[in-house]
N, C-alpha and C positions, 0 to 999 in steps of 0.2 A: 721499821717497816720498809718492805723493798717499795720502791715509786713503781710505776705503772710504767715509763721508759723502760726500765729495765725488766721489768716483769713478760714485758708482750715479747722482745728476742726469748727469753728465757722458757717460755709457753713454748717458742717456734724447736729451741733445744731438746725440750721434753718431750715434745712431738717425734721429734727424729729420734730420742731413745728410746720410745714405744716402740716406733717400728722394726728394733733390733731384737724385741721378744717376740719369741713364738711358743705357741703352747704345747707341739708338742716335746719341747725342751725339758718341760717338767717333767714330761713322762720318764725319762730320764733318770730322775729323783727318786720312782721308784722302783728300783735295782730289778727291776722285771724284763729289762731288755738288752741285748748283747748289743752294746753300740760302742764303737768309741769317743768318749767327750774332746771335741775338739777346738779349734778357737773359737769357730760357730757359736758352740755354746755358750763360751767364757764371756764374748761379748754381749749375747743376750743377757746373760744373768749378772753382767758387770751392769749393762743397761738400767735395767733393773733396782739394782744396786743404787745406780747414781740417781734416781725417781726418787727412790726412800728417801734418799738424804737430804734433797731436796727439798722433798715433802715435811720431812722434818723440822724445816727451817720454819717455812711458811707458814702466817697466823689466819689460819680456816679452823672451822668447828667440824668434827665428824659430821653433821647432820649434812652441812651444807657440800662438803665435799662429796657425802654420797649422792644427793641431789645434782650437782653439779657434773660430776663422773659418767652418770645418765644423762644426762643435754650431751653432754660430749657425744656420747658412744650415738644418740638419736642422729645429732648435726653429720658424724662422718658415716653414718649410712644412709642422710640423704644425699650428702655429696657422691658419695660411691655410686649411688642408684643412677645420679645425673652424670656422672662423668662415664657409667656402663650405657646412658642413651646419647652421650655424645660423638661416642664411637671413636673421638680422634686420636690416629698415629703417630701424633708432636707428641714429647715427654713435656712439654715447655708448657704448652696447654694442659696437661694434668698437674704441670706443679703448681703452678698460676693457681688454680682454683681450689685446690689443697691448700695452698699457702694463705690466700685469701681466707678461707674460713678459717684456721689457727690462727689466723690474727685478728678477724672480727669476734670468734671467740675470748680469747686472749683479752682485747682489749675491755669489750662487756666486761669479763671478769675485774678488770683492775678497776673499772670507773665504780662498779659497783662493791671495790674493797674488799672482793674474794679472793683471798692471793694464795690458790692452791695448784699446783703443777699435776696433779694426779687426773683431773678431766684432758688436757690436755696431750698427757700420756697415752690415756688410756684412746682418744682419738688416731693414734698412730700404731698403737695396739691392735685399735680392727682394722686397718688398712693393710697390717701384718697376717692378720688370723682369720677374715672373713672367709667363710666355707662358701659366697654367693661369687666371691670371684670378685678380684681388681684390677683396674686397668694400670699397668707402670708401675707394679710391685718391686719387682726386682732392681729398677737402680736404686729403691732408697734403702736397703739390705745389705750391710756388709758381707754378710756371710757370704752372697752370692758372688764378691770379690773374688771368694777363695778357690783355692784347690786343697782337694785332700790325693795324700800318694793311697798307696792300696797297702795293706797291714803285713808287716811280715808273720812268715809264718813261727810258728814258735818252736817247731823241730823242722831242721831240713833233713833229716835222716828220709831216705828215698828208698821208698817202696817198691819192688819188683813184683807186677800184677801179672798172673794169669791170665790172657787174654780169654771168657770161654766161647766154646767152636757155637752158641745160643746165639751172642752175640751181633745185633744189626750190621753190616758192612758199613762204613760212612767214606771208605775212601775215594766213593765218586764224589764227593761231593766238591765243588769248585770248579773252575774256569780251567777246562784242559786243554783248549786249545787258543791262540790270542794271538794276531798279529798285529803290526805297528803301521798305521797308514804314510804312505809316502808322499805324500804332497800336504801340505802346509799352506795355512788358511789364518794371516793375523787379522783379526777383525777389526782394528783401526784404518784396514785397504779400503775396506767394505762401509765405511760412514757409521762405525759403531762405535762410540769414542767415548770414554773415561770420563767422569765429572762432569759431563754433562747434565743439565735438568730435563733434557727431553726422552721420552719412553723409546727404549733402544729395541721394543719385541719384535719390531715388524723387519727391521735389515735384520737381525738376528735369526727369524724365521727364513726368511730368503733366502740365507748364507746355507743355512743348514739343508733346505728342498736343496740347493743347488749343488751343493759337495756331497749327497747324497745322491742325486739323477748323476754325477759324473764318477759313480764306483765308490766313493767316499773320501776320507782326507781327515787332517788335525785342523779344528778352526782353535787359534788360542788368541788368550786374552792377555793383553800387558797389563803390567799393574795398575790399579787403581778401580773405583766404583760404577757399577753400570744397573741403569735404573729399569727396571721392565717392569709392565702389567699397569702402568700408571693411570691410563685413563676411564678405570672404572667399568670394561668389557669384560673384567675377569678371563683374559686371554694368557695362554702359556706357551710353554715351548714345547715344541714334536719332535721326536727324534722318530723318522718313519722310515730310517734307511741304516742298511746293516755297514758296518766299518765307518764308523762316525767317534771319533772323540773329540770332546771337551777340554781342555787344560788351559793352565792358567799361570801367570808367571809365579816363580817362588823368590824369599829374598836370600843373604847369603847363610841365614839359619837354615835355608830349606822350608820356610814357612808360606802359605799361599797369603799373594798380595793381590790377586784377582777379585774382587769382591759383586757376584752375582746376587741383587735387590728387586724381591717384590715385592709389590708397592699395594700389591690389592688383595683382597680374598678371592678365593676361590671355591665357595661352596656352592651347588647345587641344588636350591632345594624341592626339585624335582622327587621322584620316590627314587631308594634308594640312596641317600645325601653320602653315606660313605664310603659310595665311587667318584666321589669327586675327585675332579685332576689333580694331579702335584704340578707345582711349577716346572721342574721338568719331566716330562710322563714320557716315555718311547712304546711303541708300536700301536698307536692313536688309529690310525688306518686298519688296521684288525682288529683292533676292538676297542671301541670306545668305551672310556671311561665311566658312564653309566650302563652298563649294563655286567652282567653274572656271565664268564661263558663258562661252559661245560655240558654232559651230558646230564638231558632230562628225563626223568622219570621212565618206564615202559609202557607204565599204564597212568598216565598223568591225570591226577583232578583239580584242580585249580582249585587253591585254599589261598586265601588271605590269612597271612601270618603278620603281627606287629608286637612289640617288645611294650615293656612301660618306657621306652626312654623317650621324652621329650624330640629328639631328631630322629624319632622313625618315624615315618609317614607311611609303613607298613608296605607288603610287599607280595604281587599276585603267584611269585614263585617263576617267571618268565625266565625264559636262558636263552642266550647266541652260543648256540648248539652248532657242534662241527659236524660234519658229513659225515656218517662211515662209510669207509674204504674198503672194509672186508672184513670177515667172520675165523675166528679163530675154531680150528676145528681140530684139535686132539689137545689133551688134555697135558699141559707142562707143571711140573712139581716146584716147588719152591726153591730156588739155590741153580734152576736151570737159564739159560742167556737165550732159549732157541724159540720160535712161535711156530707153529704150523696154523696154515691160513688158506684160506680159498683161494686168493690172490696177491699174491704182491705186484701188480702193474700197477695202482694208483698210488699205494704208500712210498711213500717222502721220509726224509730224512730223519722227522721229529712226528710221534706219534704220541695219540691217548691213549692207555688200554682201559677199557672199559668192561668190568666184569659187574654182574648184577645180582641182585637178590630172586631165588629162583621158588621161594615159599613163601606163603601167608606171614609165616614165622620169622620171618627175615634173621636166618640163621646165618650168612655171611654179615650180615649189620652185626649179630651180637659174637663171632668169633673174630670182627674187626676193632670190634670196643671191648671184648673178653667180658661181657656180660651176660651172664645166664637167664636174665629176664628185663626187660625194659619197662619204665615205669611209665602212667599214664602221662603227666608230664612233661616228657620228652616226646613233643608232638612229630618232630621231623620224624623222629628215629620208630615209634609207629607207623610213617606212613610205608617205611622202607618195604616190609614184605608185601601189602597186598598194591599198593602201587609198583610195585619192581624196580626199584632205584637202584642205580649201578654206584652202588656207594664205595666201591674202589675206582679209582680213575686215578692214573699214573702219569705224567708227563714224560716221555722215554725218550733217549737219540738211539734210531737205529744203525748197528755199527755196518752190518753190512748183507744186501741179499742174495742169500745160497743161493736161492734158485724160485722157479715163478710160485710156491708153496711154501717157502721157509725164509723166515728172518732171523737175523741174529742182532741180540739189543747189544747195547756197550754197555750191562751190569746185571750179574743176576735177578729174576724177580723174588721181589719181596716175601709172597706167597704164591699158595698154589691158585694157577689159571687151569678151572676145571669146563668140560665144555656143558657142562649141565648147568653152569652159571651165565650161559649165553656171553660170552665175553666178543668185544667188537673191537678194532682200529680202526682209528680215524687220524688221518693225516693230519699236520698242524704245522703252518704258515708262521716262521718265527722268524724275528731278526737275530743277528749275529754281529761279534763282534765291537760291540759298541762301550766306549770306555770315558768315566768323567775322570779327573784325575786334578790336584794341584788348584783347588777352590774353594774359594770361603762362600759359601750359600747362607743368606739371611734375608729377614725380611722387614716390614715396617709393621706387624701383628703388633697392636696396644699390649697382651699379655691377658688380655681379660679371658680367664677360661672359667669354669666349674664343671664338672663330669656331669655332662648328659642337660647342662643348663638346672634352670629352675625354674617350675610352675608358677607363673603370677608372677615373678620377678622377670623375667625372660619371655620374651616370645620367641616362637619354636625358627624364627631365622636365623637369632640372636643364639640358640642354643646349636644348631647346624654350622653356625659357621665358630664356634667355639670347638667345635669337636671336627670338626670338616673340612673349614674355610683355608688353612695354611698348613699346603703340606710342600716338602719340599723334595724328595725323588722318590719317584715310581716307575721301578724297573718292570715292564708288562711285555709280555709275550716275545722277549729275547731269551738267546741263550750263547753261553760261552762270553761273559759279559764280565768286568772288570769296574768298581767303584774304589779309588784309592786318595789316600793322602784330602781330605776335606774335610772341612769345619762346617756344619751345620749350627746353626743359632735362631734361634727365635721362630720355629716352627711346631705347630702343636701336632703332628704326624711328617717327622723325620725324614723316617726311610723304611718303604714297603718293597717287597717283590711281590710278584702279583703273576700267574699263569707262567712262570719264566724255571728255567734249571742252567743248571750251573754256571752260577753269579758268584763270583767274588768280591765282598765287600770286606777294604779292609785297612787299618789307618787312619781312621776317622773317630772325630769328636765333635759329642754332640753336646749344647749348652743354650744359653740364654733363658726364655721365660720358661716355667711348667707346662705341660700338655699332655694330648689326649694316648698318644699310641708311637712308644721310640721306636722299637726296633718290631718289623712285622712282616711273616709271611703268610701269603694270604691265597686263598683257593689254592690252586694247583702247581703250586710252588715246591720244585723238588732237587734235591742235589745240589743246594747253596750253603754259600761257607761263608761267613761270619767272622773277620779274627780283627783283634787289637783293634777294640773301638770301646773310648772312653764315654761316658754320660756325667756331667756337671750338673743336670737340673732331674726332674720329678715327672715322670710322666703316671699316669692314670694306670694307662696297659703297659706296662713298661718293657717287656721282650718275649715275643710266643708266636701264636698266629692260631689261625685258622683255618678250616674247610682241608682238602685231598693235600694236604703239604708233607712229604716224607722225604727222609735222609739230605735234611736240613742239618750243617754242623754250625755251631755258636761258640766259639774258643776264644779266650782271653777277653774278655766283656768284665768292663770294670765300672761299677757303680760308684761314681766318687764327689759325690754332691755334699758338701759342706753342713747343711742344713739336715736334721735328722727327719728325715722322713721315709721311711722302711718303702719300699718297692718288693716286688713279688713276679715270677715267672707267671706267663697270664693265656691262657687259650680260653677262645673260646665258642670251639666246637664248630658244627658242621657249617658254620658260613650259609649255605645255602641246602635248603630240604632233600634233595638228590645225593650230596655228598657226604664225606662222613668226615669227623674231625682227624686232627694230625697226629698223626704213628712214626715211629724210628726215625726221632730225632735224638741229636747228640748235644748237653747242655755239656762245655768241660772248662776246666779251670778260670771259673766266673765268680766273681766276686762280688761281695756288696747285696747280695739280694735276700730276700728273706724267707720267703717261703715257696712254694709251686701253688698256686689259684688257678680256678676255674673260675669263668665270668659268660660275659655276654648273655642271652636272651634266655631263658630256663627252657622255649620250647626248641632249643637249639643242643640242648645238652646228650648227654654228658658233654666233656668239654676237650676227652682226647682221648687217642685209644691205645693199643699195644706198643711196645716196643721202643717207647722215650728211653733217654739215658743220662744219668747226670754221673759225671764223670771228673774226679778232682775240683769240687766247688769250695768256696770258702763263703759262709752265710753269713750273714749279718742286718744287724736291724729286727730280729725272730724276739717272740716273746718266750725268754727261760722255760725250759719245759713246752713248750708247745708243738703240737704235730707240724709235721712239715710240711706235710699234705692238705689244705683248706681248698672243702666244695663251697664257694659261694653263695650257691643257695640254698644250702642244706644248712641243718644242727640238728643235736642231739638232743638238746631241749628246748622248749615254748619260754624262752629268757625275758626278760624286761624288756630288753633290746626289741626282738621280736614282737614283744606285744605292741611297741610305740611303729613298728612296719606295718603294724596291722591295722591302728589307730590311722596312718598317714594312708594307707590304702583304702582305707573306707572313703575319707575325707574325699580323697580324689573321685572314688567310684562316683558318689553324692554329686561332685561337680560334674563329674561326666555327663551321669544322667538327668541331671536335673532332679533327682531325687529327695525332694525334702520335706515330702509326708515321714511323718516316723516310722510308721511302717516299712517305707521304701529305706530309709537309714539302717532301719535295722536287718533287711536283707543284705545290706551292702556292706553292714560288719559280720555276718554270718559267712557272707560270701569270700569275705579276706581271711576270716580263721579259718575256714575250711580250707582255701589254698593253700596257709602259712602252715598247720596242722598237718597237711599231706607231704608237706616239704621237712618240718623240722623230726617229725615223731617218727625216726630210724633208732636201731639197736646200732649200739659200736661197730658189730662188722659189717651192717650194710652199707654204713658212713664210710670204711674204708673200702668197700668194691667199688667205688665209682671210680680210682685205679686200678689199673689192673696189669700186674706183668711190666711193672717197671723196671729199670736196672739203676742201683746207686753202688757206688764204690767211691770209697774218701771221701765221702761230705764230710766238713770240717766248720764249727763256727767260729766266730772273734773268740769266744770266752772258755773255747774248749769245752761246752757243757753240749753233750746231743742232745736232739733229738727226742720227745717221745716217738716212739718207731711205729709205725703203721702193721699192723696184722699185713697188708698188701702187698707189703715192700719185700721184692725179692735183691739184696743188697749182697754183692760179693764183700764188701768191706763198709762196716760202721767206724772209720777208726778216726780221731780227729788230730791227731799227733804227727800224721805223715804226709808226704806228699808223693804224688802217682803219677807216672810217666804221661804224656797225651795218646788218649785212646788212638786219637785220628791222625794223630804221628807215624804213630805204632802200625795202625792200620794202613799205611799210605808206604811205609817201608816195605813193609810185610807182600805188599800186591809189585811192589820196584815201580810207581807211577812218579811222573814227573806233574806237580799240578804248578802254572804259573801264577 
């Protein structure tokens, strides 16, 4: 018999093999999903492996093992529960108390001669697998050591594509114009100093007002770690002034050794909690961080809209609404660059066009989402005709004014500006210029997340700032803007653009804990490009966006997270009641992802409209045969699944209302099937209109199996064997532009 010395390390080992399993590794097992098994897996299931044998050794009775396996799995979700209300930053302190209990555990077990390692396991098991969310998951995870490269292709034979003349332009998209500031700014002059324990945000803010009031400048950073946000103000950095960059030193790899740390959360949780700041947010002075801007309604009613997520605190429809400047008065066809206007004496350089719904029927809402009927459900998108919402709104740079009546944009429009849709310009106050470049961004986030928190386990701050609280850049109301060569880590919302065009982000990787939303462009986000940016961890929303965002390019995006957990392209829809979701974007040689999802709030849907494009992808993580297309909150049939949504929506309605005559119960389960019934009980083809008029050429998965194909999908090429030149290449040639 093993002694009880040796037993209690032994408990602490089996502990940490637990934590190398995860469940959905099994799924794996069965042959239903295009993955590749990699060391990930091997180590889990070696883990695993080395449990059994273990187990085998040890003189326990099935009875007691199972009895015992259960204490386990109860003890580390009260630990979990305590160390999610302890909230702290140290990993030392959550190992401490981890550890502490596998050894009080542990040793109970040997004094009372139960010498089995399987409770013990299976303790480090839910610290691996808990769906409620753990704090300091990831150091005790090998897999998360790793990298995976991206898969070769199986045939390089290269495809020569038709471009067709249908096809959205994307070659505005990126930073066309950039210059290099001349004066130089090291922030060890300025009292901001490296390995310091004191909060470096306030000379930091300083430097920045101050090389900003004097035209701009490089403020850079020497090597080593700089601690900001520490004192618990949830205070960040502003960049409020145009020709400002950031950089930071590199070593002789070219790697950044500048190391930018915050130290606090930054949630909000005020209404609206997911405008909360990013540690570095620019153009704060034009529009703060809580608030939606854009244009409102024509004939506005004030509706209270709120989601089921735990971090909505719902939302009156309120906007910081821009001036118009002048009325568009003859009518421009789609593919033309020219405006006719009452006036160009107030319009600026960077305009909104605003074209509105001019019927009950809001027939530019449904030939901007290519739907023939809107369902009741989609509450925004009802209010569109008889409230008159300008649900096209454009972000545009004007290239140059003909004369006191006519402008000319720097890209054709998307569609037609008719003058019976009342269409308006409104001038719009952007920064320029502004570049982060040669920086590792991280933070001291515990890692504790779960999507949207949980009812009774979480209180709703505890869920806002898991979804909210740690973001780390938000590009807002610039343009002509540059993010290059940075590591992102340990942030659960990355990197957003937000009201901004033509933004280049590019040469970045993002990693550390899981989180809520990687890659995002949001409301009025237009003409941004996306390339060579890797992802190591798991996000919720993992790359899409929402609200007016159009001819957005995403190229060479590589999903390469070690641990098998499928990710999905994710919109999700008009952001805000006025506007409409994102049209002519370009998805192209992307990797790693699994399928295209719609998400966010049902009264916000559908979730995107005309004119996407996916373009040379390579899928992975898809379940064999499965559409590639998933509406989130649709199906085809009233499933098992669905009935247990409908089971937990009653539950909840009950606790809303107080409801617990049975009577009132029984309304409150009528009231969830009725919902759940309106949403699932569609025929095949109306499942697939909620796309409409997409373009795919070359989608390609790991396993070479397509696709079931969508009735919707207008596809120049299904072929999985080839690889296709880059659309936005092609198109960037084709126009002779120089993009920097």
């Amino acid at each position: 018999m093993i002694g009880s010395v040796v037993f209690v390390p032994l408990g602490v080992v089996a502990w940490l093999m637990g934590i190398q399993v995860s469940h959905r590794d099994f799924l794996l097992l069965t042959m239903r999903y295009d993955y590749r098994m990699g060391m990930a897996q091997c180590i889990s299931f070696a883990g695993l492996l080395a449990v059994m044998a273990l187990e085998w050794v040890m003189p326990a009775s099935a009875m007691t093992t199972v009895v015992l396996t259960g204490a386990g799995l109860a003890v580390a979700f009260v630990v979990e529960w305590v160390l999610a209300r302890l909230r702290s930053s140290r990993l030392a302190v959550t190992l401490l108390v981890r550890l502490l209990s596998v050894l009080l555990m542990a040793a109970v077990m040997a004094a009372c001669g139960a010498m089995t390692v399987l409770p013990l396991a299976a303790m480090g098991w839910y610290v691996r697998n808990s769906g409620l969310g753990v704090v300091h998951r990831n150091p005790f995870v090998l897999a998360c050591r790793l990298r995976r490269s991206q898969v070769a292709r199986r045939n390089n034979r290269v495809a020569q594509v038709e471009i067709s003349p249908s096809m959205p332009d994307f070659s505005h998209a990126g930073c066309q114009r950039h210059g290099e500031p001349s004066q130089r700014y090291v922030v060890t002059d300025y009292g901001i100093v490296p390995g310091s324990d004191r909060d470096q945000i306030e000379p930091l803010q300083a430097l920045l007002d101050r090389v900003g009031q004097l035209g701009g400048g490089t403020i850079f950073f020497p090597r080593g770690k700089y601690l900001f946000n520490k004192c618990g103000k949830k205070r960040f950095l502003r960049i409020n002034y145009s020709h400002i960059t950031l950089e930071g030193e590199l070593n002789a790899a070219g790697r950044p050794v500048a190391q930018l740390v915050n130290c606090g959360s930054l949630d909000r949780g005020h209404a609206q909690p997911w405008l909360s700041p990013f540690f570095i947010t620019t153009g704060e002075q034009l529009q703060p961080s809580n608030q939606f801007w854009g244009l409102q309604f024509g004939r506005w009613h004030q509706v209270e809209m709120q989601s089921d997520s735990m971090s909505d605190p719902g939302s009156d429809g309120s906007l910081l609404s821009p001036k118009v400047s002048t009325r568009v008065t003859t009518t421009s066809p789609k593919g033309d660059d020219v405006l006719h206007v009452e006036s160009t004496a107030n319009v600026g350089r960077y305009i909104l066009l605003g074209i509105y719904n001019a019927d009950d029927e809001a027939t530019l809402l449904k030939d901007i989402l290519g739907q023939p009927r809107l369902r009741p459900e989609w509450k925004a998108a009802m209010r569109a005709g008889v409230e008159r919402a300008p649900s096209l709104q454009w972000l545009v740079e004007v290239k140059q004014v003909l004369d006191e009546h006519t402008l000319q944009l720097v890209q054709p429009l998307w569609r037609d500006c008719a003058v019976e849709n009342s269409p308006v310009v409104c001038s719009v106050e952007m920064l320029e210029d502004i570049t982060i470049r040669n920086l590792r961004l991280s933070s001291r986030w515990n890692g504790l997340f779960r999507h949207h928190g949980c009812r009774h386990y979480y209180s709703v701050p505890q869920a806002q700032e898991m979804d909210y609280g740690w973001n780390a850049i938000n590009l807002k109301r610039v343009a002509h803007a540059v993010v290059e060569d940075v590591v992102i880590e340990n942030f659960t919302n990355p990197l957003c653009v937000t009201d901004s065009r033509n933004v280049t982000c590019r040469r970045i990787g993002i990693g550390g804990y899981d989180g809520h939303q990687g890659l995002k462009v949001y409301s009025h986000a237009c003409d941004n490009l996306f390339s060579d940016i890797n992802f190591y961890s798991h996000f919720a929303d993992m790359m899409g966006g929402e609200g007016n965002a159009y001819g957005n390019v995403f190229t060479r995006i590589h999903y390469l997270n070690p641990c098998f957990h499928p990710v999905e392209y994710d919109f999700h829809g008009f952001s805000e009641a006025p506007f409409s979701p994102p049209c002519y974007n370009l998805f192209e040689q992307v990797y790693g992802f699994a399928a295209i999802h719609s998400s966010g709030p049902l009264h916000m849907q559908p979730a995107c409209g005309r004119g996407n494009v996916w373009w040379n992808c390579v899928q992975e993580g898809e379940r064999k045969g499965g559409n590639l297309l998933h509406q989130g909150h649709y199906d085809v049939r009233l499933t098992f699944k669905n009935h247990l949504a409908i089971v937990a929506r009653t539950v909840l309605a009950v606790v809303r209302r107080r409801a617990l005559s049975p009577g009132s119960m029984k309304q409150c389960y009528h009231d969830a099937l009725h919902a759940k019934r309106a949403a699932c009980l569609l025929t095949v083809d109306e499942y697939a209109q909620f796309y409409t008029d997409f373009h795919f050429c070359g989608i390609q998965t790991v396993s070479d199996t397509a696709f079931t194909q969508s009735p919707s999908i207008h596809a120049a090429h299904w072929n999985t064997a080839i690889s296709i030149p880059s659309l936005y290449d092609a198109q960037l040639s084709h126009h002779s532009r120089d993009v920097d």
